[in-house]
C-alpha angles and dihedrals in degrees: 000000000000117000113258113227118182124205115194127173135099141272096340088051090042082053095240102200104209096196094074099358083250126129122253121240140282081248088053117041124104094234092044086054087048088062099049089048097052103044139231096296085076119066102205107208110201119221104164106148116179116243098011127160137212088244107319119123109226111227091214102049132034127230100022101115101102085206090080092043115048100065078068099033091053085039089060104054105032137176088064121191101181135013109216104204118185113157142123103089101092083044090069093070115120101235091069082054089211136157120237080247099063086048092066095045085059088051093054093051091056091057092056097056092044091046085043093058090080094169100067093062126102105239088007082275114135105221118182139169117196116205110198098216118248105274122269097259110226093245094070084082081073100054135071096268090067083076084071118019081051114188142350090018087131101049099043098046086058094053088067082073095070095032100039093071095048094056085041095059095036087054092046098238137118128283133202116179093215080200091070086067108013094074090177144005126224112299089233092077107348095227099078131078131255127214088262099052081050084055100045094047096045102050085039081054106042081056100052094037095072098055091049100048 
């Protein structure tokens, strides 16, 4: 059987295109990458919802806290070798009016349910590799989506950086910084990644996954 890797995040694991607010393809996409880079001994499960939290409910559109998702996402495509989580991005809007440091509390929450639904796993082992997103760039505050990020996004996003590997050693999973090989986003809205930043996360994961699975 192929190993089942899970990638579960939000736009930028959807694959959000900013030019056109379109989705990249299947040829484009980090996770699809990711595919072609494993092998076909992986079988790479996509679960990139826009707009997704950690575990806060938006109070503009229903269904978005990954905290009420992941016990039937990971149900549904057990066994599960590996839980790819990468979130945070859409909790720094200013409407949920939380610290980077509640972020990452959310975060660690989400962790704990994933690691709770023992019967998803392959060989009943939790394995999980947390990917702290590419950081908000400062120039999204000059674009449309400041309408509704509002402010701070950039700041706290980049503060992730510092809390998500706490949470990642106390839980006992793995941890990848993106920043350390997406270098920019788009230049539309500057929180959203380019063909290039797909390319950069996915060869940096199809090189890390086979020495944590």
């Amino acid at each position: 059987m192929k190993k089942h890797i899970v990638c579960f995040g939000d736009s930028n694991t959807y694959g959000y295109r900013a030019s056109d607010n379109g989705r990249f393809s299947e040829d484009e996409r980090w996770t699809c990458l990711l595919s072609k880079k494993l092998g076909p001994d992986y079988l790479i499960l996509e679960e990139g919802l826009p707009g997704r939290t950690t575990c806060f409910e938006d109070p503009i559109h229903e269904g978005l806290s990954g905290l009420s998702y992941i016990y039937p996402c990971l149900m549904s495509h057990a066994p599960v070798d590996l839980l790819i989580i990468m979130l945070g991005t859409n909790d720094t809007k200013e409407r949920f009016g939380v610290s980077a440091a509640c972020i990452a509390l959310g975060l660690k929450r989400l962790i704990a349910k994933a690691i709770a639904t023992t019967d998803c796993w392959a060989n009943k082992k939790p394995n999980i590799l947390v990917v702290t997103p590419k950081s908000i760039e400062k120039e999204y505050e000059n674009t449309a989506v400041y309408a509704t990020m509002g402010k701070g996004c950039a700041e706290k996003s980049d503060q992730l950086r510092e809390e998500y590997p706490k949470i990642a050693e106390m839980m006992g999973v793995h941890y990848f910084d993106a920043n350390t090989v997406v270098k920019q986003y788009n230049k539309i809205d500057y929180m959203h990644l380019d063909e290039e930043g797909h390319e950069a996360l996915a060869t940096a994961l199809a090189q890390l996954i086979p020495t944590i699975i």
